[in-house]
GURO-420042 format. One record per residue: x, y, z of N, C-alpha, C in turn. Coordinates in steps of 0.001 Angstrom, whole numbers, plus 524288, in hexadecimal, padded with zeros to 5 digits. Layout:
% GURO-420042
XYZXYZXYZ...
This chain:
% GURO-420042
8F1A9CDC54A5AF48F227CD7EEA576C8F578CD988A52C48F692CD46FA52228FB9BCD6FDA4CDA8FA5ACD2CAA46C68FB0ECD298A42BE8FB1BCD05AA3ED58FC9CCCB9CA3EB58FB8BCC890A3BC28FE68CC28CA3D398FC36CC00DA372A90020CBD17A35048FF61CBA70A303E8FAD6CB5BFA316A8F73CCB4FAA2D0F8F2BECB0E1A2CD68F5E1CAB50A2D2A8FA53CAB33A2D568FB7DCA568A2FF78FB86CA471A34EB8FDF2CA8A6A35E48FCD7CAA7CA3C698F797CA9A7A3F348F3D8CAC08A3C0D8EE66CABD6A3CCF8ECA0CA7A9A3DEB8EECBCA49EA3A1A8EB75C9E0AA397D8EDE2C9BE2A3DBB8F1C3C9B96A3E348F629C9834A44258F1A2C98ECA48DF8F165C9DECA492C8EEF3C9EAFA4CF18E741C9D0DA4CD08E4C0C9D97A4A3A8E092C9BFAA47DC8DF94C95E2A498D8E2A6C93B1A46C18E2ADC8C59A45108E373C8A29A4AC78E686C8ED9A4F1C8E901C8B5CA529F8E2C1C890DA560C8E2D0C8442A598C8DE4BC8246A5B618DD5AC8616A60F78E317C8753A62D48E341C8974A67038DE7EC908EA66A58DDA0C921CA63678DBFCC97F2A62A78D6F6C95DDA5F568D3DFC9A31A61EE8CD15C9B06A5E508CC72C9FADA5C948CA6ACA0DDA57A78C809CA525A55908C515CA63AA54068C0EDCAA79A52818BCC3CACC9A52EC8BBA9CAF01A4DFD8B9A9CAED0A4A628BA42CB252A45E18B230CB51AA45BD8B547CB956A44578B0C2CBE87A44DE8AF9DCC239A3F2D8AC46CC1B2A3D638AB57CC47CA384D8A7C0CCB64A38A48A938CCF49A35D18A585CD0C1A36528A5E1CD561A314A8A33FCD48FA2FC18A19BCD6B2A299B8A811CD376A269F8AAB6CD757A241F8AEEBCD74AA20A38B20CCD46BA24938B2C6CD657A29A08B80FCD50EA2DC48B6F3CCF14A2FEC8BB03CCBF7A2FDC8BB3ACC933A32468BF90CC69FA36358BE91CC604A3AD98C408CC42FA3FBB8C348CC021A40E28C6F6CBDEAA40FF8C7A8CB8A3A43E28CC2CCB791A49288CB40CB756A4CB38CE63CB8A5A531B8CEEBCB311A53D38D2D0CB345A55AF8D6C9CACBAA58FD8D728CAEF6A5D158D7CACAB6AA61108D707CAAA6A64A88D96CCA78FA66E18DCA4CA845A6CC28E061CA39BA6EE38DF48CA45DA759E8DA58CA161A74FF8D613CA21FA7A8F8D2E8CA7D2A79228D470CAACCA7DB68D116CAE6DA7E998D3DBCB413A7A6D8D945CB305A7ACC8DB92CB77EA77148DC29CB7CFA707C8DB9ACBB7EA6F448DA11CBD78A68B98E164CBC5CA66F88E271CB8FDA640B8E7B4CB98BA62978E93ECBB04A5BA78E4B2CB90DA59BD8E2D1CBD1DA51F68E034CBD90A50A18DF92CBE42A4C038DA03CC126A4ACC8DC0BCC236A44208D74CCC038A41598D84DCC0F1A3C528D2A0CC4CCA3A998D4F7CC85DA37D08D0FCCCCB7A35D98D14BCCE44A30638CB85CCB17A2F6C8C9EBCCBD2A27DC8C6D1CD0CFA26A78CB42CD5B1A242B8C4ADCD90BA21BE8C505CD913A1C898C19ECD894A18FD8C1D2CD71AA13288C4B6CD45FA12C08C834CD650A10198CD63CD384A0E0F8D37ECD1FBA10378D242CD5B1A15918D7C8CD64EA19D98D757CD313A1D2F8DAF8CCEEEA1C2E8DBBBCCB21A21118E0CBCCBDBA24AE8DECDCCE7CA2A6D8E374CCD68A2CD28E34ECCA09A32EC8E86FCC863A34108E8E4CC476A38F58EC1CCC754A3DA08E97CCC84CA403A8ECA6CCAF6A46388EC2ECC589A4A1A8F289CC835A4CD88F19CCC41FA53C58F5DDCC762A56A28F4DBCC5B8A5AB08F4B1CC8DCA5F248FB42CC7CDA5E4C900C0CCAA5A61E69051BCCBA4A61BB9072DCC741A62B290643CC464A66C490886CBCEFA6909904F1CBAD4A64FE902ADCB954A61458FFD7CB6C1A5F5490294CB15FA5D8690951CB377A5A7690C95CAC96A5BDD90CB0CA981A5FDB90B2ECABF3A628690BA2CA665A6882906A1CA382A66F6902A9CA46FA64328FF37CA0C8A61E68FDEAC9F98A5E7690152C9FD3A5B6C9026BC9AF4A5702903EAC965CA576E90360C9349A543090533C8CDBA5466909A1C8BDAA517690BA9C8885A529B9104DC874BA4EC090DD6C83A1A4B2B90EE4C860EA459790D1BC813BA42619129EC805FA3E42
């Protein structure tokens, strides 16, 4: 997985087509998208560090807005 800007994030997030899962546990928190059965990002909170990974093709699922 590689880095990807939080607009990126949201495209993918908002779209109706993908579901995600968000998981807490103490300080850390993830939130995984989903496009069916495959993991395509994943956003990971610890304290204060927010970062957004997706997988290498992850533009082929975005939307055009």
């Amino acid at each position: 997985m590689k880095l990807i800007m939080k607009t990126e994030f949201d495209n993918l997030r908002l779209n109706d087509k993908h579901s995600y899962l968000a998981d807490s546990n103490g300080d850390k928190q993830v939130i995984k998208i989903y496009c069916g059965e495959k993991l395509i990002a994943k956003k990971m909170v610890l304290k204060k560090s927010v970062r957004f990974f997706a997988i290498k093709e992850y533009q082929d699922y975005l939307t055009a807005d």
